[in-house]
N, C-alpha and C positions, 0 to 999 in steps of 0.2 A: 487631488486629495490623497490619492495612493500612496504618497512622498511622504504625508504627516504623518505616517505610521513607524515613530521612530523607535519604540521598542522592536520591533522585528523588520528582519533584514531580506533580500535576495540572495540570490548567488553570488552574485558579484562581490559579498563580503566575505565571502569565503576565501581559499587559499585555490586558485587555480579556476575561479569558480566565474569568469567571465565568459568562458567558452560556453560553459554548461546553460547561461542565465540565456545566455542567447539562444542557444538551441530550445530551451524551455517557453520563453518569449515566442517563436518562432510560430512553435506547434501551438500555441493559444491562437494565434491572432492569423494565423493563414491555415491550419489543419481543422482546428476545431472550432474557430470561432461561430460559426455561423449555427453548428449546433447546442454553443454552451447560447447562445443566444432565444434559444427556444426552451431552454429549460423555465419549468414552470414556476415560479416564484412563490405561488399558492401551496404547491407540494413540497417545498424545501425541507420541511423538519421530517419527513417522510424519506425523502434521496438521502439525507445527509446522516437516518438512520439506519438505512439501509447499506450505508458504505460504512457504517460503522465510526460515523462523524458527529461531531456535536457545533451545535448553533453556538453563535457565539451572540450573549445579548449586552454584554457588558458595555459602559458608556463609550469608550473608546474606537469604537467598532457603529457607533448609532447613525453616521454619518453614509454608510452602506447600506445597499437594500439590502445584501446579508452575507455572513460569511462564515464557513466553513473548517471546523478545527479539526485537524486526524491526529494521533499520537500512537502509531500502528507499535512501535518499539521503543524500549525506553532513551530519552533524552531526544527522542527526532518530532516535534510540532513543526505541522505543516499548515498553513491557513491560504484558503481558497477565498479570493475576495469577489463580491460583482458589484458593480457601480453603473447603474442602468442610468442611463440617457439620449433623452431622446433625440434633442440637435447634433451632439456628437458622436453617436454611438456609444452603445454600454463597452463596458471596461473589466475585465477579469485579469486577473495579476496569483502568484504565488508567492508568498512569503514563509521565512521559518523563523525559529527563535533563534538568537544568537548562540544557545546551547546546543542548536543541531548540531554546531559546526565539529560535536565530535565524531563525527560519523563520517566516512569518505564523502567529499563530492560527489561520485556515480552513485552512490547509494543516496544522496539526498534525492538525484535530479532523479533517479529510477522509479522511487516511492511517488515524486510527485507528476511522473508520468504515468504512471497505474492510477491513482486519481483523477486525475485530468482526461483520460482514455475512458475512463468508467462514466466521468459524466457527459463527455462526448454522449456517450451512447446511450445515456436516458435523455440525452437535449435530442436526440434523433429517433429514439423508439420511448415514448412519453410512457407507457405501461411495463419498461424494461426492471425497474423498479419493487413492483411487482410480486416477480417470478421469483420465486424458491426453490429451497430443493426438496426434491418429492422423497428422496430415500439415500441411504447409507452405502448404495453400491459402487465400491471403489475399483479404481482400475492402477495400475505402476503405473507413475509418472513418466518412467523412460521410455513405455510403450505407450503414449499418447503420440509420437512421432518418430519417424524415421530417419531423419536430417541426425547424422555423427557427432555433427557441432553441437549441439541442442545435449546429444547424450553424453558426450566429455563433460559439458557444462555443470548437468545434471551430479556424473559421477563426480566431478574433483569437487564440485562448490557444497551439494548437497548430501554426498556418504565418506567422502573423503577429508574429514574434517579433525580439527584436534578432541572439538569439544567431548565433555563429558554429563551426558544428559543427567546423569540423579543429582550433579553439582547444580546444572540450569533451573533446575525444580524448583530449589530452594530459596529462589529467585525471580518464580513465576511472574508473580502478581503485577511486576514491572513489563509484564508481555500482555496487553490489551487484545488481541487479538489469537493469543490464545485460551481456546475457552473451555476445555476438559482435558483430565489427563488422568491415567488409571497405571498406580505401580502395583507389579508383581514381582515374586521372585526373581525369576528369570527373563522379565521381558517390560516394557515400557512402553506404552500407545500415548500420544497426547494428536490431539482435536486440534488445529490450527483453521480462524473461520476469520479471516481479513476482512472481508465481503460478505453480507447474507449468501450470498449464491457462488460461492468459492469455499468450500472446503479442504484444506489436507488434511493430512493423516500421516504420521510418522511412528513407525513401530521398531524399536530396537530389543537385541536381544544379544548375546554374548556371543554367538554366534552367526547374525544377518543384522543390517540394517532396511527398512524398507519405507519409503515416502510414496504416498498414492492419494490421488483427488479423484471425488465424486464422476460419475462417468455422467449425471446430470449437470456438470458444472459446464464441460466440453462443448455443451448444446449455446452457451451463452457466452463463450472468452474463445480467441484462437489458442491456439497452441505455445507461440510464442509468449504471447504475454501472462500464462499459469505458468509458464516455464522460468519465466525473469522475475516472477513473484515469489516464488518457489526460492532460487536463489538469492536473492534480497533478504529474505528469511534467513534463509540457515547461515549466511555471513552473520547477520545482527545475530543470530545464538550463538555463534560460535566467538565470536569477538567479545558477548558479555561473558563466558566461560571463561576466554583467555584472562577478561578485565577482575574478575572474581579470583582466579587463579593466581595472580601477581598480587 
């Protein structure tokens, strides 16, 4: 049934996008499968709030026990499918709209491995779900680890950038997961909340740039993956800056 879903596509429709589809295939069906197989069926409108996802109940989609819509940044839909069955084994696939496709390939296959990672981990800790964040105490992202590679990344992708944020503002609304943002004179804080339990924080000022996540966030994601989240980010701002800018 997966195949009749002709309005939206995998990777493989993309430009370059057969390596990717497979590596994305890969990790469903031999990393995570066995977790996305536990997730609760009963609590889906609950998970798929909690990621900051919407149910999809439209006719087209009735043929699945249920599926999954993200739209973390503008023009990128991602849809999480499951097709539970019992003689064959249930069936989970990723699909996007034909419109992602403005977006790099590594950034499509990025976002829908931060999804796919996340419910890994409520199909394996069923109350992961849950868990919030208790308070506002941030910590620098660069000093959440000590691996170089991790902090070049951080620097060139996430301070290193062209964009010009009071341009991004006026542009907000197009950023679903960004959820507050406070201008001053001299300085600019905006709330970035992807995930209930992921928070950044991004503060610029004419003088420093500074990006920091919740130090309760740490307790529930590695390192690695606030880090790859983190940048996935600030590429999608800085490319809608360039795209505004031209």
């Amino acid at each position: 049934m997966l195949n009749n879903i002709m309005p939206f596509v995998n990777l493989n429709s993309f430009p370059n996008g057969w390596k990717w589809n497979g590596k994305l295939k890969q990790h469903i069906k031999i990393k995570h499968y066995n977790n996305l197989k536990n997730l609760d069926d009963a609590q889906i409108d609950q998970i798929s709030n909690f990621l900051n996802g919407q149910i999809m109940n439209s006719k087209i989609f009735s043929f699945f026990n249920w599926v999954i819509y993200f739209n973390p940044i503008p023009s990128l839909e991602i849809y999480f499918i499951c097709e539970r069955n019992i003689k064959k084994g249930d069936n989970f696939a990723m699909f996007f709209s034909k419109e992602s496709g403005v977006h790099p390939i590594e950034e499509l296959y990025g976002f829908a491995m931060i999804y796919l990672t996340c419910l890994s981990i409520i199909g394996y800790n069923k109350d992961f779900h849950t868990n919030i964040l208790q308070n506002d105490d941030f910590i620098e992202i660069e000093n959440i680890t000590s691996d170089k590679k991790y902090k070049n990344l951080i620097l060139n992708k996430c301070y290193k950038n062209q964009m010009n944020i009071r341009e991004i503002l006026k542009n907000i609304e197009h950023f679903n997961i960004i959820q507050d943002y406070t201008v001053k004179k001299d300085q600019i804080t905006i709330d970035i909340h992807p995930i209930k339990n992921i928070k950044f924080r991004y503060i610029e000022s004419e003088s420093s740039k500074k990006l920091m996540v919740t130090k309760d966030t740490l307790n529930f994601y590695s390192k690695k993956l606030l880090i790859s989240l983190a940048v996935l980010i600030f590429n999608a701002l800085n490319r809608e800056y360039l795209k505004n800018k031209n």
